[in-house]
Structures are given as C-alpha cells and as structure tokens.
N, C-alpha and C positions, 0 to 999 in steps of 0.2 A: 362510741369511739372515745376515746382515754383522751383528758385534759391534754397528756404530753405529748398526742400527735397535733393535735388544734397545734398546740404551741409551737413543735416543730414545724409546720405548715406555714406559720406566720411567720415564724423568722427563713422563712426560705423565700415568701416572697417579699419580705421587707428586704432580704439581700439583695434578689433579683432588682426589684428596683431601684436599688441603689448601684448597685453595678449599671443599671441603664443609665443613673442620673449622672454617675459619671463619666459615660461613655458620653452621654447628649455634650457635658461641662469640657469634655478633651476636646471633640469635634466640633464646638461651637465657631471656633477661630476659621476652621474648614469649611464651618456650613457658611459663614457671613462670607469670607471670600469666594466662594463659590454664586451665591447669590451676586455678592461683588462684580464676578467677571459673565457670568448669565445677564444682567444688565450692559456693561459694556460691549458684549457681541450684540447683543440687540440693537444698541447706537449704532455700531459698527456695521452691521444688516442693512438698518436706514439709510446712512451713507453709501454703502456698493453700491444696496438696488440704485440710488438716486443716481450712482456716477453710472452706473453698466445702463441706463435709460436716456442717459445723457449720450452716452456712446452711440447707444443701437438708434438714439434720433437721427445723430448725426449721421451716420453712415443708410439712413434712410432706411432700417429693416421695421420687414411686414408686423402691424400693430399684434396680430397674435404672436408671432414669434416674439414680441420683443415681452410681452407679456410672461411667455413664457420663461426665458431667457431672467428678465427680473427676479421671479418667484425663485430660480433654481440657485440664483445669486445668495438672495435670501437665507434661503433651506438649510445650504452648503454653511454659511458664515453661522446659524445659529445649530447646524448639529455640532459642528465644530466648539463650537461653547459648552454647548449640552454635554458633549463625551468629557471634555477639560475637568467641566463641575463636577462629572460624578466618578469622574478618576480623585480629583481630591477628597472628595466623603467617603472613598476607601470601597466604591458600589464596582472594582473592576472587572467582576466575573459577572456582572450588569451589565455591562458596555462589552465584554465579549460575547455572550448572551446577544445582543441588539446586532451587532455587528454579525454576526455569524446566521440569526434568521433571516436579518435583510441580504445579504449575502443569497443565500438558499431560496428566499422569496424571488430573487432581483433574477438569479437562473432560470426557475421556475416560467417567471411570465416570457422572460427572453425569449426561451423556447418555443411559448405558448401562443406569443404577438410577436412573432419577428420580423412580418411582413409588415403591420404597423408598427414596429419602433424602427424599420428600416424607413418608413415613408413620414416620422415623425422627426426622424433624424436631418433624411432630405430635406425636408421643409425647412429645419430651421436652420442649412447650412445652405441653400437657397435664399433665407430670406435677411442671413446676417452678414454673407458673404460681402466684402469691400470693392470686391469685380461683380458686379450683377448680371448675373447672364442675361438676364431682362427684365424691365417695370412691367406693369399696367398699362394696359396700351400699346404694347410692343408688338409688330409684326413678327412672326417666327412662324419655321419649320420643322415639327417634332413628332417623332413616330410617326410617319406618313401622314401627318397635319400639318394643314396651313393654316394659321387663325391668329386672332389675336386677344393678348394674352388679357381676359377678365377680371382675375384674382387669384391670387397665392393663400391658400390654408393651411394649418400645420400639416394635414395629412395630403392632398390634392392642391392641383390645379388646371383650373377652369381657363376654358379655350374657347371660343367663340369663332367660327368657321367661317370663310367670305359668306356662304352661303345660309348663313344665321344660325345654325345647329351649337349647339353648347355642348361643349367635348370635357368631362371632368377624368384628366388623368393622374395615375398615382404617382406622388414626389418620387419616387425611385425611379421608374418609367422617366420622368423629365432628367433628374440629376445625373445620372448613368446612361444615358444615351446623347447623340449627336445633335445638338440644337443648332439651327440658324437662326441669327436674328436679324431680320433685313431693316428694322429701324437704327439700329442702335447707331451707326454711322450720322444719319440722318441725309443721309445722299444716296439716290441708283441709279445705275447704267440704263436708257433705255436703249434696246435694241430693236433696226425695224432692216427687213431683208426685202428687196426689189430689185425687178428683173426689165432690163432694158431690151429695147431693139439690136441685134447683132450691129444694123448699119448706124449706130448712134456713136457721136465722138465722144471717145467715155473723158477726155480732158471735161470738155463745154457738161458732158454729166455729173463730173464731181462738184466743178465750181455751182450747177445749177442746186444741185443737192445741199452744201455745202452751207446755201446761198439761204434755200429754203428751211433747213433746220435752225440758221441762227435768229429765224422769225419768231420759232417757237417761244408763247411765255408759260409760266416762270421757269425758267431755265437757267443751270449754272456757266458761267463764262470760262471756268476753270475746273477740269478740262476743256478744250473747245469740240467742239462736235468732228468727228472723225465719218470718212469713205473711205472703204473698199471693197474694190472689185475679188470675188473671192472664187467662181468658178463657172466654166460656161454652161450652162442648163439648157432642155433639150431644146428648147423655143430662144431661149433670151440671156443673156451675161447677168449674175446674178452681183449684187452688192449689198454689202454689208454697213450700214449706217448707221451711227449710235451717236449720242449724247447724253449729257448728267444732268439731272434733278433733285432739288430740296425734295426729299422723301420722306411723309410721316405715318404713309399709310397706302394700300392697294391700290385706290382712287387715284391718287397724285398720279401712279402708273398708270392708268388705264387712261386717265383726260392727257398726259402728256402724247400718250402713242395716236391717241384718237386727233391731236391737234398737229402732231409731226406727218401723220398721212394724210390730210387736209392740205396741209401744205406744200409737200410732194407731189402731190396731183396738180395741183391748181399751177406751179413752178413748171413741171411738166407740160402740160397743157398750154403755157403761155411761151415755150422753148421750143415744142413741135417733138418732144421728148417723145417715144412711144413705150408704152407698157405692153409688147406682145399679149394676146391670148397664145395657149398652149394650141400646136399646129397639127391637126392629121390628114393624113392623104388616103383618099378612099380609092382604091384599084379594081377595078369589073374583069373578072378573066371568063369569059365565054358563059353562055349557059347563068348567067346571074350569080354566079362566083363573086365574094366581096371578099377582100384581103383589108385590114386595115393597118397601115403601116404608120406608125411615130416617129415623127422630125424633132 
C-alpha cells in the first residue's frame, strides 16, 4: 500500500475525531445540564416517595401496597428525568425507541397476566382506598364466606372462617363483588324469636320480656330493646325480640344470645309464663287406624 493511502487514511480519521471532539465541545453544555437535571429528579424521587409514604401512613394502607405504591412514585419521577436528559443530548429516536418497546412489552404481559395485574390492581386499590371496605380483623361476608378478615396481599386475601379453615381469595373476587362487613359499625342487632302460651296476657309478656333483656350485659342502651308479637304459630303466639350490642366479633354474638335466653326463661319461669311444646293429637279410627292431626 502506497504512502498516499496511509496518508489519506490518517487524515480521515484525524478529521473524524475532530469532528467528534467538536461535537463532545458543542454538547458539553447539554451533557452538564442534563446531568444537572438527572440529579435534581432524583432529589425530587426522594422527596415524593417520602411524601406519598407519608400519605399511604396516614390513610393506613397495607405495608406492601404502600411499598409498592413508593417504588412506582419513584420510577415515574426518575423516568421522567431520564427521557428530559436524553431529549437534551439530541438521543430522541432513543426515547422513541424506549417508549415504543415498553409500550409493546407493557401489551404483551397485559395480555399474558391479566388475571394478575387485575388482582394486583385490586390490591392496591383495596389497600390505599380512603373508605376501607375492611381492616384486619374485620368480620365480613364475601363469596359465600363468613370469616375474618387475616391479611391483605398485593395479589389475595386471607379469610379465616368461624370454623378455623384459612380461605385465600383473589383481590378481584374481593373488589368486584358484594362484601359485608359486620364490624365495621361496631354494633349488632341481636335477634331472638319465642313462642308464648295462646292463654298468656301478651301486655304482662312484653313488659316481662322487656324486663328481662334490659338485664342483659354488656348491652347498648340506645336503641333500647324492642317486642313484637309478629304471628300466631301452630302451638303458641310467636314474638319477636331484639336488642344492640358493642360488636367486635362472632363471640360478642353468640354469649349475647346465649345470656338473652337465660334470661327469658328464668323471667318466664318466675311470671308463670309458658313456652308451649308444639301439640299433636293422636286419633284411633277402628281396626288400629292412627291419624295424626297438628294443632
């Protein structure tokens, strides 16, 4: 090879580099501000995530959610940076490029996981909601469950049944359907139905009832306990009797009913009250013939 190609060779790339050195000397102003503003979203990151953890303390959402919920605070404030800088260093078929395969990525899994970003969605708008359909601890009715409520995860939540069984169901199943929550008030109706004698003065029955519910403890004074007679049943006049209870759980309910009929009887019993048994009449028609007829 001939001296004149070396030569030419070298001054082709003593140009090239200097064409780059000046490009580096143009952009230098864009690279520092860029770097410049790449630092201050990162301040900027620090401060959201710290105010959006502030937030989600305050409104009491579930530690993973809120974890999450930070990072995505985060994410957002420094891509936002990231795209800014490299739109100033002139990279912007970079940032279409980026934007355009996350884009195509972000369809992609949609499709892929939709059942989990729909139960990942639930969760965190379960657990950051300002109305909380229910804590930890909460009595509720959902999907033909009664349990209460374990723990909220970004993906499920765990139910714990009266009967001990651990129920994990998926955030969409909870969010998109019918929940009751029987804590959340912190008060409930108990309800107890008894059947008196036909010949009993239902006056001298309410007062005696009346009488014997406001024995019951711990019991609310407001409402006060309510009777009524509500239909005649085939033996006995049937009544309807309720009262309110501080309510934080099953049990409250069950020892209030258990101490309201303890004391209905014992009230009864000392008034001459009667609680029919249910009555049948057995008829002999000739020949050992047995009819059984209900009163």
């Amino acid at each position: 090879m001939s001296p004149e190609v070396y030569e030419k060779l070298y001054l082709r790339l003593i140009a090239k580099l200097f064409r780059w050195l000046e490009h580096l000397v143009e952009m230098l102003p864009n690279t520092v501000v860029a770097l410049l503003l790449i630092t201050l979203f990162w301040v900027v990151s620090v401060l959201a995530a710290a105010l959006a953890r502030k937030a989600l303390r305050g409104i009491k959402a579930d530690q993973a959610a809120s974890r999450l919920m930070v990072g995505l605070v985060r994410v957002s404030v420094l891509g936002t940076g990231l795209f800014m800088a490299l739109g100033l260093l002139g990279l912007d078929k970079a940032v279409t490029s980026l934007l355009a395969g996350a884009g195509i990525v972000g369809l992609a899994l949609g499709f892929a996981f939709q059942d989990l970003a729909a139960n990942l969605i639930s969760g965190v708008a379960l657990a950051v909601s300002r109305e909380h359909p229910f804590q930890a601890g909460d009595l509720v009715e959902t999907n033909g469950l009664l349990g209460v409520v374990d723990h909220v995860d970004l993906r499920t939540t765990t139910i714990t049944t009266l009967d001990g069984k651990s129920v994990i169901i998926p955030n969409k199943q909870v969010y998109q359907t019918i929940l009751v929550n029987l804590t959340a008030s912190g008060r409930r109706r108990v309800e107890l139905v008894v059947g008196v004698d036909y010949a009993s003065n239902l006056a001298h029955v309410t007062s005696v009832t009346l009488s014997a519910l406001e024995t019951v403890r711990p019991r609310r004074s407001d409402p006060p306990p309510r009777v009524y007679f509500r239909r005649f049943g085939d033996s006995s006049i049937e009544l309807l009797a309720w009262f309110w209870i501080d309510f934080r759980g099953q049990e409250d309910l069950l020892r209030a009913q258990h101490d309201a009929v303890i004391a209905i009887q014992a009230a009864y019993a000392r008034a001459d009250i009667h609680i029919p048994f249910p009555i049948r009449t057995l008829d002999l028609h000739g020949k050992g013939e047995l009819t059984l007829r209900k009163l």
